[in-house]
N, C-alpha and C positions, 0 to 999 in steps of 0.2 A: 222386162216383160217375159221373155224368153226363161231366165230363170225362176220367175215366179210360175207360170205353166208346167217349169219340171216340177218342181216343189209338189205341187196341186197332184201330178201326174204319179209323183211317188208314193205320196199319201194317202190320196183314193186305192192304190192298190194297194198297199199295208193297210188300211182302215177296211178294206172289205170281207175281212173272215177275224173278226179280233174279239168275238162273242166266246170262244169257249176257251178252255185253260188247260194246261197238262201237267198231271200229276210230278211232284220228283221226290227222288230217295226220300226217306226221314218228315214225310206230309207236307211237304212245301211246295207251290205252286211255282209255275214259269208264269212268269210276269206277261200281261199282253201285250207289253212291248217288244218283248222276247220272241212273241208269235207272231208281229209284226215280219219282225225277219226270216222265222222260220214259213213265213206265206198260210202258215196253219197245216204244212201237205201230215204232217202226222200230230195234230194236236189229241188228247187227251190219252197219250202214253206216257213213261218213266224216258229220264234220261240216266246216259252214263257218260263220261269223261272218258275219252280217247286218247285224247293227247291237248298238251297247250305248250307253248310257250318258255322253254328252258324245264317244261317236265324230264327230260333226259338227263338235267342238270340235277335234278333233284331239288327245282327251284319248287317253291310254293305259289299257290294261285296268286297275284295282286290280291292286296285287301279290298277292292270294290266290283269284284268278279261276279264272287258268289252272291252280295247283295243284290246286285244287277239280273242276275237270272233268277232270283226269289221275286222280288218288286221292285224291278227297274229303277229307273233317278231319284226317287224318292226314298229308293229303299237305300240308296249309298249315299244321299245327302242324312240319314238317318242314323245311318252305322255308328258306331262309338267308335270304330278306327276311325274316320272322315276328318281329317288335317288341315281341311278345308275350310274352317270357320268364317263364316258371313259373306258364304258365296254359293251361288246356284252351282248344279254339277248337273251336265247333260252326255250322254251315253246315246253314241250310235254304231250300230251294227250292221255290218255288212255280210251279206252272207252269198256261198257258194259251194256246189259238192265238188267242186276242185282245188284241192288244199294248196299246188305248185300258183295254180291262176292269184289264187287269194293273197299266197304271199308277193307274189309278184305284184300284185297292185297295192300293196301294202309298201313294198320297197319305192313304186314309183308316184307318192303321193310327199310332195315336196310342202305343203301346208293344210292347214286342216279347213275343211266347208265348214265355217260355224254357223254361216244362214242354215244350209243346211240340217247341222244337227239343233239348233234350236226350234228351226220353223212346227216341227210336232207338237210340244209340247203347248206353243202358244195355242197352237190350232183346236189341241183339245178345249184349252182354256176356255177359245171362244164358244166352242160349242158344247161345255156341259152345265147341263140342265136346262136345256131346250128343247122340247116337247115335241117344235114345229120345226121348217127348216129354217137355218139361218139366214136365209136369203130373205125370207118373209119377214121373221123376226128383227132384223136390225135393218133389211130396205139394203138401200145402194150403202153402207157404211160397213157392210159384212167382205165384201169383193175388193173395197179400195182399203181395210184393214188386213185383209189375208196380203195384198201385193207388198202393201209401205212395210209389213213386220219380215215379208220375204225376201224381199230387195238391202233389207238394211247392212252396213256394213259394222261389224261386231272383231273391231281393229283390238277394243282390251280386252280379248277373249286370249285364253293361252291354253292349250294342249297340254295337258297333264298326264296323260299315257296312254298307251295304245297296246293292244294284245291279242294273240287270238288262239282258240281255242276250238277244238274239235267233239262235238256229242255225239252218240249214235241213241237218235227218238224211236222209243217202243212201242209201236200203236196198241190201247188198250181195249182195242174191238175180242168181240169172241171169237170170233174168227181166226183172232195171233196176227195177221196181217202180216205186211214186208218191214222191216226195220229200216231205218235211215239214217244215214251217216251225213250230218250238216257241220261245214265250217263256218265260223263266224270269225271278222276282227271287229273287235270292240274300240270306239276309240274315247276316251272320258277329256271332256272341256269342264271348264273353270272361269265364271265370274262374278266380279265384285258384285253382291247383291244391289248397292245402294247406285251402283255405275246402271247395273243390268234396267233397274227400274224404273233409274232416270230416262234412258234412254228408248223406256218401251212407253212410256208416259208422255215423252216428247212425239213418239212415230202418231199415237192416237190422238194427242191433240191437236195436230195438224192437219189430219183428214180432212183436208174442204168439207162443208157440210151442203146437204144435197136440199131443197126444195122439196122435193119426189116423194123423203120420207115423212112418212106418218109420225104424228105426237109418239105413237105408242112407241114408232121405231126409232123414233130418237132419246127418249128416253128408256130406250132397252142399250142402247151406245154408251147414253152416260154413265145407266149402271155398271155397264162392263169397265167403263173407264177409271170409274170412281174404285172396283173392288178387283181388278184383276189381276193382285195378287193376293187375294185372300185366299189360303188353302194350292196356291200355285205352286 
């Protein structure tokens, strides 16, 4: 329970300013999941590249960097580098304007949260194309779906890499505004699609069913059951 409530508590505040988008080099968009992290404090400016990761070295970005900052998981489950074949690929980002903190908590992270970086994406899942709120719309099956997909333990998930990387956001007001210098470490997980789906297929069909809800709400459950990964 306790970490379903974080879950809930991270979400809402990343879900709460994720309406506008910012510009980058060469007409490409920062992904909303990208403003998730960045809290939105300078959305709709240009980015630049400060520093990342073996930059000194003369290393090159990761191949699923730059997808990832155009259009997020989808955009590097997309990529034609992605070596990843017939597997979900989830991308979470941590950020901090203290690059020493960052990497410090980057060194003392001994295994990766996959509740964690998975629980967004389903969460979208559940609620796109819903007019009303979810709560209304699926009844008591909305609440006891967020916690069983948040609690689950995702043991054949594997950490495929991790990096981070440093922007400075250009706010595009008339004004010129203050610039911003955000670190992020990104870290990219990996799993078997037909594993990932079993097992989110098993988490929903076990939801006791509730009394309480309404016809409409229970078959707004089934739909999401029967198609929730279409377009996921």
């Amino acid at each position: 329970m306790r970490f379903y409530l974080a879950c809930l508590f991270v979400l809402s505040a990343a879900l709460s300013g994720c309406t506008s988008r910012a510009n980058l080099r060469g007409g490409g968009e920062i992904s909303s999941a990208v403003l998730y992290a960045f809290r939105e404090e300078t959305a709709g400016g240009e980015y630049q590249i400060l520093d990342y990761q073996g930059m000194n070295r003369g290393q090159r970005l990761p191949w699923w960097v730059e997808p990832y900052l155009r259009g997020g998981a989808a955009a590097v489950e997309s990529s034609s580098e992605n070596p990843y074949t017939g597997r979900y690929l989830f991308v979470s980002a941590q950020k901090s304007s203290n690059l020493a903190a960052l990497l410090q908590w980057m060194s003392a992270q001994n295994s990766a949260d996959f509740s964690t970086m998975f629980f967004p994406r389903m969460y979208r899942r559940i609620i796109r194309g819903i007019s009303e709120s979810p709560e209304r719309y699926y009844g008591a099956f909305f609440d006891k779906a967020l916690k069983a997909l948040a609690d689950a333990d995702w043991k054949e998930a594997a950490l495929a890499d991790s990096f981070w990387i440093a922007l400075r956001l250009q706010p595009q007001s008339a004004s010129g505004g203050q610039e911003n210098a955000v670190n992020l470490a990104l870290s990219l997980a990996v799993i078997d699609r037909q594993i990932f789906q079993r097992r989110v297929n098993q988490i929903l069909d076990h939801i006791p069913k509730n009394r309480e809800q309404t016809r409409d709400q229970r078959q707004a459950a089934n739909r999401l059951k029967s198609n929730f990964f279409s377009n996921f």
